[in-house]
BAFI-3210 file (N, C-alpha, C; in Angstrom, 3 decimals, decimal comma, padded with zeros to 6 digits):
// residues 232
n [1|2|3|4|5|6|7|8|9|10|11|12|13|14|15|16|17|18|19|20|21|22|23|24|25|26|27|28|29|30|31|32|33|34|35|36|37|38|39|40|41|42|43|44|45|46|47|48|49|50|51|52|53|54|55|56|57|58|59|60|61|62|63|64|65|66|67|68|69|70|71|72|73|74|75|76|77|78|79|80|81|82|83|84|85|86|87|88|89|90|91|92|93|94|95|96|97|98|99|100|101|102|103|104|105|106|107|108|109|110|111|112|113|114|115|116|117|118|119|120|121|122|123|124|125|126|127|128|129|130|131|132|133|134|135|136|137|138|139|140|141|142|143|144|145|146|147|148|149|150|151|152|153|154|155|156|157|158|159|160|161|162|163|164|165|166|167|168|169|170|171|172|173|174|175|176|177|178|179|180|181|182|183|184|185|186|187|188|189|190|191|192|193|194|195|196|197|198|199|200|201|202|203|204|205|206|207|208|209|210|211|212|213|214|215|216|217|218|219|220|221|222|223|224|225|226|227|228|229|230|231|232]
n.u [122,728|119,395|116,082|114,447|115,630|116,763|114,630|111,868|108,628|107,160|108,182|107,326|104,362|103,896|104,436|102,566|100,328|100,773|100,306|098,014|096,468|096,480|094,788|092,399|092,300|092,181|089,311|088,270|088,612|087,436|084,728|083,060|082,672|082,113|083,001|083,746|085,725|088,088|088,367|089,162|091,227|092,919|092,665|094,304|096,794|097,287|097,532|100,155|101,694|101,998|102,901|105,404|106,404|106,027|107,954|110,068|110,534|110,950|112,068|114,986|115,700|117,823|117,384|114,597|115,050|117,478|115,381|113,951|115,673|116,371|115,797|118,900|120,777|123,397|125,390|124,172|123,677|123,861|122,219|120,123|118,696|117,640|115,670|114,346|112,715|111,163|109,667|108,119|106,520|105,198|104,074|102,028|100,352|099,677|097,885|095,926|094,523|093,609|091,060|089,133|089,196|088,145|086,080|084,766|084,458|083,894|085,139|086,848|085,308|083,474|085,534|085,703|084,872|086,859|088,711|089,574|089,627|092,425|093,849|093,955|094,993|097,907|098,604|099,065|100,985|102,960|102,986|104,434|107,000|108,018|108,078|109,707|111,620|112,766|112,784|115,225|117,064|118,951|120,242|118,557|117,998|116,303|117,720|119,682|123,100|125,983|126,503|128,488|129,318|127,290|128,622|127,992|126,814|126,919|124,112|122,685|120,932|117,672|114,634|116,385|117,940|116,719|115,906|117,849|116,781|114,176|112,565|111,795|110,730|108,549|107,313|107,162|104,508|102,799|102,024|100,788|099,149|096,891|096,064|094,015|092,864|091,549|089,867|091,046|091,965|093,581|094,785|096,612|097,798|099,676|101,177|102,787|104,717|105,494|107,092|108,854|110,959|111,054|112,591|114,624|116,670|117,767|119,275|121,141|121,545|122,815|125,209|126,527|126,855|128,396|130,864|131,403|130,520|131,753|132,292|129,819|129,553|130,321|128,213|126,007|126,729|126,216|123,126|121,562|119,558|117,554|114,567|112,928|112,260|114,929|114,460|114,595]
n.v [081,779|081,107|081,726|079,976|077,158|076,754|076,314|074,349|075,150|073,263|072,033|074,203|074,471|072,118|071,981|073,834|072,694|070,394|071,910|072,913|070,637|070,025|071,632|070,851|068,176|068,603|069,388|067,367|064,886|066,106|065,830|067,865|070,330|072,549|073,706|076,192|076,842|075,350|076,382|078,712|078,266|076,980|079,291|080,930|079,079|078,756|080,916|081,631|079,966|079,938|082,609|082,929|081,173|081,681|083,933|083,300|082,155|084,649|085,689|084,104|081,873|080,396|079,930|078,582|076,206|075,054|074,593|072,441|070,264|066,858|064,824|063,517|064,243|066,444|066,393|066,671|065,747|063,157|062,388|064,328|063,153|061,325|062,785|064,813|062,890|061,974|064,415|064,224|062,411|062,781|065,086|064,389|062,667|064,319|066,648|064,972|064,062|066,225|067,135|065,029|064,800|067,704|068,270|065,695|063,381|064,726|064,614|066,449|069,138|072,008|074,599|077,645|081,246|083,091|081,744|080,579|082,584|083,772|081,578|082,325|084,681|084,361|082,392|084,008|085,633|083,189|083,381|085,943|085,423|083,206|083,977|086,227|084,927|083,460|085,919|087,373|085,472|083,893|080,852|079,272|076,416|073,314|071,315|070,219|071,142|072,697|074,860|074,912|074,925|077,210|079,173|079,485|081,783|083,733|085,023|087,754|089,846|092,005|089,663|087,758|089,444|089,352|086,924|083,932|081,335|081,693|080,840|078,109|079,222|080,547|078,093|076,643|077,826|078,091|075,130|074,833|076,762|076,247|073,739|075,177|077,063|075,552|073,545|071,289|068,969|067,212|067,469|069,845|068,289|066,562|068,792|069,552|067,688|068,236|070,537|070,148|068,441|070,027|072,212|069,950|069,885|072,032|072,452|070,280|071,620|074,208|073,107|072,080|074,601|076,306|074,476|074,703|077,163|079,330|082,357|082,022|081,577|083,929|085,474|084,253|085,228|088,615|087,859|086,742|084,875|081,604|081,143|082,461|085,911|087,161|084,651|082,116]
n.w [087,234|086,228|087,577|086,994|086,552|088,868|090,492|089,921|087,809|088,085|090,990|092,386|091,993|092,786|095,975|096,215|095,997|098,091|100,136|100,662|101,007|103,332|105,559|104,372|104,668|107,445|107,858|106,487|108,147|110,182|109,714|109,297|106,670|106,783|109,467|111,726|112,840|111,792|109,832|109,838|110,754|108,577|106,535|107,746|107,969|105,251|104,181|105,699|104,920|101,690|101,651|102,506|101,109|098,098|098,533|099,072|097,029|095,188|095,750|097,539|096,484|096,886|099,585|099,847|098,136|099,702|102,183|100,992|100,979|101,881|104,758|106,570|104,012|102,904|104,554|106,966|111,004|112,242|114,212|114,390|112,040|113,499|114,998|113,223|111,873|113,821|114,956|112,389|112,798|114,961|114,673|112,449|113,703|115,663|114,360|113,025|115,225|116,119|115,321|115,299|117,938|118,547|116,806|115,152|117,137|119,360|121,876|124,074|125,393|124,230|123,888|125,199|124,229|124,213|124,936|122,485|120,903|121,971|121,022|118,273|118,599|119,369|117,246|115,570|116,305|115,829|113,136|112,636|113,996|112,923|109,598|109,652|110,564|108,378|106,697|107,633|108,054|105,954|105,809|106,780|107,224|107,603|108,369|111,005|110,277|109,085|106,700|104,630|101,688|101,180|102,775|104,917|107,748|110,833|112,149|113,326|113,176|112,740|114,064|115,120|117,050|118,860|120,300|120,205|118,545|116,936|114,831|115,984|118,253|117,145|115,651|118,459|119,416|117,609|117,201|119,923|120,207|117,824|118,658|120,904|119,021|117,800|120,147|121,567|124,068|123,898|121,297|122,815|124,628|122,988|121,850|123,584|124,028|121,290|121,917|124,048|122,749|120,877|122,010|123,115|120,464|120,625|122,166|121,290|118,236|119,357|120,218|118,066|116,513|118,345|118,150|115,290|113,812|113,099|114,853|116,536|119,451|120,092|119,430|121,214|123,665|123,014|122,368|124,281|125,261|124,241|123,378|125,072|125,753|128,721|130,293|129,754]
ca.u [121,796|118,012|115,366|113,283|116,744|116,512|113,475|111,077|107,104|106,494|108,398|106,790|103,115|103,724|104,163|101,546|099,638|101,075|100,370|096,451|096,132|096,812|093,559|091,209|092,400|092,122|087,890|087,911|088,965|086,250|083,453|082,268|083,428|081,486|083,281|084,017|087,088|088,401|088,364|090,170|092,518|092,613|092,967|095,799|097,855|097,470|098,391|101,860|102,553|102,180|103,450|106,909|106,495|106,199|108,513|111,492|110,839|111,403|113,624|115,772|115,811|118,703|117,028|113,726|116,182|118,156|113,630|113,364|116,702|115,722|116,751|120,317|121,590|124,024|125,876|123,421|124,234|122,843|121,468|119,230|117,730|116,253|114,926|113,419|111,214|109,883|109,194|107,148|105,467|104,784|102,995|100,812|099,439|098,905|096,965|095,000|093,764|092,485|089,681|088,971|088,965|086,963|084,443|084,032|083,772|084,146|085,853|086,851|083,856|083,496|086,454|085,049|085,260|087,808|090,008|089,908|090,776|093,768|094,614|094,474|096,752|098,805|099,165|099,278|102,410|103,870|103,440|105,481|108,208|107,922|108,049|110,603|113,357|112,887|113,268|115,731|117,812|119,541|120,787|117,643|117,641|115,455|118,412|121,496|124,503|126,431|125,980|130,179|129,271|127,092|129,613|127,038|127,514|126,230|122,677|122,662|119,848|116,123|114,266|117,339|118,550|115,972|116,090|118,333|116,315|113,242|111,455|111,280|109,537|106,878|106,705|105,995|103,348|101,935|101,864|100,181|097,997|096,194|094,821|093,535|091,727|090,297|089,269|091,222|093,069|094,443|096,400|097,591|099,345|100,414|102,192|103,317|105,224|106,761|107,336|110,192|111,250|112,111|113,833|115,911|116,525|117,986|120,504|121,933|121,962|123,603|126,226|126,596|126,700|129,420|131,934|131,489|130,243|132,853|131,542|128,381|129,977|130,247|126,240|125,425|127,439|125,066|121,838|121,858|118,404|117,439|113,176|111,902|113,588|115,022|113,531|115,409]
ca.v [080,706|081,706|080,846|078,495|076,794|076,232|075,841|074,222|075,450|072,111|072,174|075,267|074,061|070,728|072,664|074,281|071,733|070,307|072,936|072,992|069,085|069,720|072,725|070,025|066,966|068,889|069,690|066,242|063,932|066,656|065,376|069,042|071,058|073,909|073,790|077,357|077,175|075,065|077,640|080,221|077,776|076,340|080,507|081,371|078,601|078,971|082,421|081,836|078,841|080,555|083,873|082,349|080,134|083,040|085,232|082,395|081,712|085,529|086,870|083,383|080,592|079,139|079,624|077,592|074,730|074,437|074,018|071,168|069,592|065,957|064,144|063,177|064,669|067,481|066,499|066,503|065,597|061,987|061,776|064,943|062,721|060,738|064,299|064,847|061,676|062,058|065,468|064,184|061,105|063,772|065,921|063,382|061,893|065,657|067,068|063,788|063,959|067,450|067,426|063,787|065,391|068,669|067,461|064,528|062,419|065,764|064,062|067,683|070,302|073,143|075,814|079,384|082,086|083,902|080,818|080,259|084,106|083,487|081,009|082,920|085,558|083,358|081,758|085,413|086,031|082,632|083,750|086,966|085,263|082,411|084,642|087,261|083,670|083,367|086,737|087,507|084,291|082,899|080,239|078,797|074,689|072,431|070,121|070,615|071,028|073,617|075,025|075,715|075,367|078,632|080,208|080,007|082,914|083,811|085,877|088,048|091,127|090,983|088,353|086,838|090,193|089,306|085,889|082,862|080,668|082,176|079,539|077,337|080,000|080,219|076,403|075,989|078,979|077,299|073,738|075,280|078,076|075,173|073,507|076,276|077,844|074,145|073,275|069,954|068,839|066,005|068,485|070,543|067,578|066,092|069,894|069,639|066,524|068,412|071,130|069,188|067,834|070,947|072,287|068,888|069,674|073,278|072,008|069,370|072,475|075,076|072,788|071,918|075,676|076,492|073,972|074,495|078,004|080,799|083,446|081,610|081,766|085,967|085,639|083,851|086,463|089,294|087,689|085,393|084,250|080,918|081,386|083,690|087,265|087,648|084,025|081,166]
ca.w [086,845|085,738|088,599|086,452|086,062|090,325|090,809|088,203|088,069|088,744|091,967|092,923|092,030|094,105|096,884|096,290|096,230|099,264|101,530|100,849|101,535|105,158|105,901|103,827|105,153|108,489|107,489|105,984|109,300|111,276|109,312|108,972|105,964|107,451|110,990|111,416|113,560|110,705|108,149|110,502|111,018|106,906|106,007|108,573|107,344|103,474|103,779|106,535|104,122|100,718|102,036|102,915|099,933|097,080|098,748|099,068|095,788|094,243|096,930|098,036|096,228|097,355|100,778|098,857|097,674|101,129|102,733|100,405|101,660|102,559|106,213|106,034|103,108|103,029|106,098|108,410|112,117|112,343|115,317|113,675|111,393|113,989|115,486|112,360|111,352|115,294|114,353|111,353|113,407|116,178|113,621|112,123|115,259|116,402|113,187|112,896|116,769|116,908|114,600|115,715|119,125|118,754|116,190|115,158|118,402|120,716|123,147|124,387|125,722|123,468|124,369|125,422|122,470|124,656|124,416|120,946|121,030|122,502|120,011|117,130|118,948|119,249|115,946|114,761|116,668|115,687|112,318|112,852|114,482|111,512|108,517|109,871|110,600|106,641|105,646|108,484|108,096|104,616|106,072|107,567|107,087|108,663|108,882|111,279|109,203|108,917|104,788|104,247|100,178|101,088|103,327|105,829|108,599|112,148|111,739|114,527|112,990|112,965|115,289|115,624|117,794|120,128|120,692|119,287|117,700|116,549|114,341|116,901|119,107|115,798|115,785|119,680|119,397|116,316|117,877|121,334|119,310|116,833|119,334|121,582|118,305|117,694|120,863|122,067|125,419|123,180|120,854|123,786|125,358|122,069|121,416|124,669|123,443|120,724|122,702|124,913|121,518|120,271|123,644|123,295|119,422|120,562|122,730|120,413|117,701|119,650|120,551|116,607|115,996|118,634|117,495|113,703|113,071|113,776|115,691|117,245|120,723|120,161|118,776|122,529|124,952|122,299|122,562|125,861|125,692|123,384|123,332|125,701|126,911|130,173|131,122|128,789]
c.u [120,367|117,348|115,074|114,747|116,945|115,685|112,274|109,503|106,519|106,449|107,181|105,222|102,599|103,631|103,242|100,107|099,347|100,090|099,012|095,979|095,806|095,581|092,359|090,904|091,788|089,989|087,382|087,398|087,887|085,274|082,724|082,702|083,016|081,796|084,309|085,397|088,342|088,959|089,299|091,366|093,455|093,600|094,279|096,870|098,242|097,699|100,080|102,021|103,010|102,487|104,758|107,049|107,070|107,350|110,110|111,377|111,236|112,477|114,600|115,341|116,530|118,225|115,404|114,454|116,406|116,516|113,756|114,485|116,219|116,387|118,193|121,231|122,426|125,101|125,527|123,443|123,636|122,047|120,215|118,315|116,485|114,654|113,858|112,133|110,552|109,369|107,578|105,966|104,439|103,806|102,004|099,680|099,002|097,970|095,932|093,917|092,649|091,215|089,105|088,480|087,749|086,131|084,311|083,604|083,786|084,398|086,510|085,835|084,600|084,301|085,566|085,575|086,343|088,776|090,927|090,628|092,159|094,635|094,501|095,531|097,509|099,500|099,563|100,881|103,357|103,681|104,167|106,412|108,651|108,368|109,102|111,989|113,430|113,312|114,601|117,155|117,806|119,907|120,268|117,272|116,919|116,282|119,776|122,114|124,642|126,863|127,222|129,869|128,680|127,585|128,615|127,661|126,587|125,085|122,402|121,489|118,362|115,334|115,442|118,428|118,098|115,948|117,219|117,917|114,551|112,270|111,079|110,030|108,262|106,442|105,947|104,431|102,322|100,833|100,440|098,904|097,121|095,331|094,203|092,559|090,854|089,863|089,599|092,212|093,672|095,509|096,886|098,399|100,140|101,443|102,968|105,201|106,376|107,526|109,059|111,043|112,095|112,952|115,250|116,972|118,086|119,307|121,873|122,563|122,873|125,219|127,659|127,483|128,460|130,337|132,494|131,369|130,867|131,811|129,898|128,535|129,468|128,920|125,937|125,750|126,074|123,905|121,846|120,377|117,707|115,681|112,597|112,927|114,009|114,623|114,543|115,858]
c.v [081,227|080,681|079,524|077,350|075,762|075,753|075,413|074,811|074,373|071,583|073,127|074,953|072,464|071,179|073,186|073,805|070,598|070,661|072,709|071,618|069,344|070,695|071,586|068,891|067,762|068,788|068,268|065,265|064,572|066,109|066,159|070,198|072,670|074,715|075,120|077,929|076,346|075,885|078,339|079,994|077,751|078,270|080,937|080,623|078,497|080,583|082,632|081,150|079,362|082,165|083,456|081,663|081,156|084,355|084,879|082,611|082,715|086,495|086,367|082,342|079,726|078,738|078,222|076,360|074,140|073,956|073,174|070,242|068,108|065,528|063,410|063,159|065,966|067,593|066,781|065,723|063,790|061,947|062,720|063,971|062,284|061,635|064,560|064,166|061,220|063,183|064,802|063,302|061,853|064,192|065,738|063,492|063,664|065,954|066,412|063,794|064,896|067,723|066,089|063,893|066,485|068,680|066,380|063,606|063,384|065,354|065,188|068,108|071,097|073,887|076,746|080,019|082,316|082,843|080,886|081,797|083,886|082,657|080,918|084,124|084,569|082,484|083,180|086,019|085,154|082,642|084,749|086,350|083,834|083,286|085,519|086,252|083,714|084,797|087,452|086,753|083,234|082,223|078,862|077,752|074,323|071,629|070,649|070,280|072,474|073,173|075,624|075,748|076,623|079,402|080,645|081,108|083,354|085,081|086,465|089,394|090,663|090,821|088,072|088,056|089,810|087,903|084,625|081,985|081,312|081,395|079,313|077,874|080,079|079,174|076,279|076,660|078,289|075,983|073,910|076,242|077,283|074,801|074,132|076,881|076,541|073,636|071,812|069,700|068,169|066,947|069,287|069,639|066,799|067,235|070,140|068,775|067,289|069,645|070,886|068,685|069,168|071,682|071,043|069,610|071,388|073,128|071,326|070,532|073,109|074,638|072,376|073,457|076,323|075,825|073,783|075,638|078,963|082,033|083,468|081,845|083,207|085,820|085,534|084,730|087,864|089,327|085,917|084,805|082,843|081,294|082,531|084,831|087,116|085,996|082,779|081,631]
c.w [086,964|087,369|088,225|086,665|087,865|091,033|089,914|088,936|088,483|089,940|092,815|092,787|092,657|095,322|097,584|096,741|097,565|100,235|101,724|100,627|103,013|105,510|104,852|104,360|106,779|109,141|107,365|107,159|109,918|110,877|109,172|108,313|106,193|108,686|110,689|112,029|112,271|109,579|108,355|109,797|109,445|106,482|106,766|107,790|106,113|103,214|104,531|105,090|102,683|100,815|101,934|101,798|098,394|097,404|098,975|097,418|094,415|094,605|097,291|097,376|096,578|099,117|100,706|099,242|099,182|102,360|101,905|100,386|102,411|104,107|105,596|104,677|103,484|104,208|107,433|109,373|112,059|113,230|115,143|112,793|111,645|114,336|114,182|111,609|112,724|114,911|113,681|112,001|114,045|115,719|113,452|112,935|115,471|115,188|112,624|114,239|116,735|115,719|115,013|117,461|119,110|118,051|115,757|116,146|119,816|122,096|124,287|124,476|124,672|124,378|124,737|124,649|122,961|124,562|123,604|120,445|120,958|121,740|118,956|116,952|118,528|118,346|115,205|115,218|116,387|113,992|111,562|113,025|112,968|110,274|108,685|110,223|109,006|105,905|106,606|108,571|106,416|104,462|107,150|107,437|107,535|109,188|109,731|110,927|109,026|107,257|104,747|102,567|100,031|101,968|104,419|107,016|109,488|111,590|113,100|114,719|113,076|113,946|116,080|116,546|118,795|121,003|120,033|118,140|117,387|115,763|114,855|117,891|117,925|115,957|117,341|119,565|118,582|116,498|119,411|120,626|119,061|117,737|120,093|120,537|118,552|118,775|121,062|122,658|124,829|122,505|121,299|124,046|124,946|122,005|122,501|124,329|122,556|121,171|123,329|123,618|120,827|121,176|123,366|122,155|119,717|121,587|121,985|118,991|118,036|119,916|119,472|116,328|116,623|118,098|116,419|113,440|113,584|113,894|116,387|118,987|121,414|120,291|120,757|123,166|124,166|122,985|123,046|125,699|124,223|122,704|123,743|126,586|127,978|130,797|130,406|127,133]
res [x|x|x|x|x|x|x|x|x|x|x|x|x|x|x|x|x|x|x|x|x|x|x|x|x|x|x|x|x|x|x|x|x|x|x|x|x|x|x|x|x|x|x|x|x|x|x|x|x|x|x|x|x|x|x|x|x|x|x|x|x|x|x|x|x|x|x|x|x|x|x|x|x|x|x|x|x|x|x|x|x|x|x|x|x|x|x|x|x|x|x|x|x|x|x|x|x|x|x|x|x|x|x|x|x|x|x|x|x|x|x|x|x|x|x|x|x|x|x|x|x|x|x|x|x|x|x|x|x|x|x|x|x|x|x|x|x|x|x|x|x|x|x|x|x|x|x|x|x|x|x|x|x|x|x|x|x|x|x|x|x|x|x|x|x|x|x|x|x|x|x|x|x|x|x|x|x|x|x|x|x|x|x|x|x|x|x|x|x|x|x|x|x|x|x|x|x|x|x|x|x|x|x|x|x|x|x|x|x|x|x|x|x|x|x|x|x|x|x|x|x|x|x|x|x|x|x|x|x|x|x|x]
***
């Protein structure tokens, strides 16, 4: 079957479109289209987002398709669904706060540079561990369900030698990073929030994974650690 055929240009330029709402809206809510931590931020994520975006879309499409998978379709777990539209609530409320927080009503002190340092490492490494689950992992949903129409199968190379779930480690990093570049206690202890959220999320998976996906058991005895080496 031809790409265009899987994915239309129109798909692919909604997306597009998408992605660079969220780094404007972000400028927008600050009240300062000039705010320079903004921009970093704005440029980091329109290059993870359309990096992973362009590179599903000429290298995996069916991995594409299965990312635009809505909540509870495909046989997804139910009690996932809920997981997922907290997820999205979670989100909101966080990405709305921290510019609302560190400029417009600076309800937060200005960070120290060396901070904000720290949390662009930091997004820089959770866009390594981000980008390498996608090209690493063909089988990479947002939704739990095991994909038997694609013969889904344990992913044990990669990231995924080093740790189990590897996204997730991008996402917390991401979640914790953001606000540290931008400068607000509010979206630390909102990401905190989803933080625990995705810890819960990783339990309820793995337990999915063992009882449905042959040879996930083997994968765990392998590579014993879910997030962090040697530590969890």
């Amino acid at each position: 079957m031809a790409l265009e055929n899987k994915i239309s240009k129109k798909m692919l330029f909604g997306t597009l479109i998408y992605v660079l709402f969220f780094p404007v809206l972000l400028l927008f809510i600050s009240g300062d289209w000039f705010w320079i931590q903004g921009w970093i931020f704005g440029i980091w994520f329109l290059a993870l987002s359309y990096g992973a975006v362009f590179y599903l879309y000429f290298r995996d499409p069916d991995l594409l398709l299965e990312r635009f998978r809505k909540p509870g379709t495909g046989g997804e777990k139910g009690w996932d669904k809920y997981f997922v539209y907290a997820v999205i609530i979670l989100f909101i409320v966080w990405f709305v706060i921290m510019p609302l927080d560190a400029k417009r009503f600076m309800w937060t002190q200005n960070f120290p540079i060396w901070i904000e340092g720290i949390g662009m490492i930091v997004l820089i490494i959770s866009a390594y561990f981000m980008l390498y689950s996608y090209v690493d992992n063909p089988y990479l949903s947002p939704l739990v369900r095991i994909q038997k129409e694609r013969g889904q199968k344990v992913v044990s190379t990669g990231v995924y030698g080093i740790i189990r779930h590897p996204l997730y480690l991008g996402g917390i990093l991401f979640i914790m990073g953001t606000p540290l570049l931008l400068g607000s206690i509010y979206g630390i202890i909102i990401g905190v929030l989803g933080c625990l959220l995705i810890c819960g999320r990783i339990f309820g998976e793995e337990k999915v994974l063992s009882e449905e996906l042959e040879g996930y058991d083997e994968y765990k005895k392998k590579v014993k650690y879910r997030l962090i080496p040697h530590i969890w």
